[in-house]
C-alpha positions in Angstrom: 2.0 -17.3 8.7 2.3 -13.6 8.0 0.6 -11.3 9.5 0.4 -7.2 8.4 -0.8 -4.0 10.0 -1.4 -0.5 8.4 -1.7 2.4 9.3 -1.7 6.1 8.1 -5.1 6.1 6.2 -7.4 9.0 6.8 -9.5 12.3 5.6 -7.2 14.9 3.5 -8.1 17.3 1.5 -7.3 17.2 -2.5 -4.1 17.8 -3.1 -2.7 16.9 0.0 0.0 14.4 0.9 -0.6 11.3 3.3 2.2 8.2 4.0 0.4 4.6 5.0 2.8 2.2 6.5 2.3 -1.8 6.8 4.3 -3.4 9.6 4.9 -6.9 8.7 5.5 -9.7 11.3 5.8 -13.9 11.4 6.9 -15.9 9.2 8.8 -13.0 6.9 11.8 -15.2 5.0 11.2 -16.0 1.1 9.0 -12.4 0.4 9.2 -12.2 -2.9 7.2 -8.9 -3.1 5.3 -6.5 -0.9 2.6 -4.0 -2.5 -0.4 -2.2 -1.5 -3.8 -2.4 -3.6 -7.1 -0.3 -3.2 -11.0 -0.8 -3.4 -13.2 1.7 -3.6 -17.1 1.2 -2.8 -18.4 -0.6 -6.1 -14.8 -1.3 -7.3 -12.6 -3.9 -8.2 -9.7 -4.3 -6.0 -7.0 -3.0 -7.8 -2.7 -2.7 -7.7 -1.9 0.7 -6.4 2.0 0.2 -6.6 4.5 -2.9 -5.7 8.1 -3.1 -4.6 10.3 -6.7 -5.3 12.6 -8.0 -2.9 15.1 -6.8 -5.2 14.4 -3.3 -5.1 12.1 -3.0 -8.5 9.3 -1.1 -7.8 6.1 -0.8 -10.3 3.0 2.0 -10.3 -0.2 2.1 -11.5 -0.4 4.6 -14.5 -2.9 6.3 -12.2 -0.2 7.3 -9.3 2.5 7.2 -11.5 4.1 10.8 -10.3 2.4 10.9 -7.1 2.6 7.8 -4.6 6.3 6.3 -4.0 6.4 3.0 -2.5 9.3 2.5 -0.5 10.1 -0.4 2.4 12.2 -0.3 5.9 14.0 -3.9 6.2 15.4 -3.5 9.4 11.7 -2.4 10.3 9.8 -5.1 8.5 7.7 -1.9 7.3 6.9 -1.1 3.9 5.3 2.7 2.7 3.0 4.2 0.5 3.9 8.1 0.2 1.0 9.4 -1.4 1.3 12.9 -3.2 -1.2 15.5 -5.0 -4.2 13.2 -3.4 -7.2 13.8 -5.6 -11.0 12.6 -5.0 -10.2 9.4 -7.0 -7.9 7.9 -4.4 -10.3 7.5 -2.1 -10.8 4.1 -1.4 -10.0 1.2 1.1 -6.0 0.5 1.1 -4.5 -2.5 1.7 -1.2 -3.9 2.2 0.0 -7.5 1.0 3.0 -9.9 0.6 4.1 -12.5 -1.6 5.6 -15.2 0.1 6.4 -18.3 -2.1 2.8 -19.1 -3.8 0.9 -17.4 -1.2 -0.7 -13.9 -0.4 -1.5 -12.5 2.9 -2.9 -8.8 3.4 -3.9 -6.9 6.2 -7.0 -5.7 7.0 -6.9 -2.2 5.3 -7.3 1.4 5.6 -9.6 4.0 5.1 -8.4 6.7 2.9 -11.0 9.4 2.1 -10.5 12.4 0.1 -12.7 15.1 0.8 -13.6 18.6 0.3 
């Protein structure tokens, strides 16, 4: 089992900056991929940005610019920096993991961007 934790989510203004992290613990060998997705009310849960065990890293076109996804090994923590945050963003985040054939994701964070 894998089992994740974030933190970091909260109300900012637009255009202001806010990091999430996602502590990752148990059964951690043979993670292919760690990433962090969003839903906003009504939405589709959707990928926000993912980084390989390898060090590849992928964006949505929409954060492309602004959110850098970056991971701590000795740490078992991965990040979301999150830049220029505009009204759009706001949503429920949520960090995963791909181990083998499976998925596991925590149990999200608020991020709310607000006027």
């Amino acid at each position: 089992q894998v089992q994740l934790v974030e933190s970091g989510g909260g109300l900012v203004q637009p255009g202001e900056p806010l990091r999430l992290s996602c502590v990752v613990s148990g059964s951690i060998s043979s993670i292919r991929s760690m990433g962090w997705h969003r839903q906003a009310p009504g939405k589709q849960r959707e990928l926000v940005a993912s980084i390989t065990s390898g060090g590849s890293t992928y964006y949505a076109d929409f954060v492309k610019g602004r959110f850098t996804i970056s991971r701590d090994s000795a740490k078992n923590t991965v990040y979301l920096q999150m830049n220029s945050l505009k009204f759009e963003d706001t949503a429920v985040y949520y960090c995963g993991v791909i181990k083998g054939f499976q998925s596991y994701w925590g149990q999200g964070t608020q991020v709310t961007v607000s006027s």
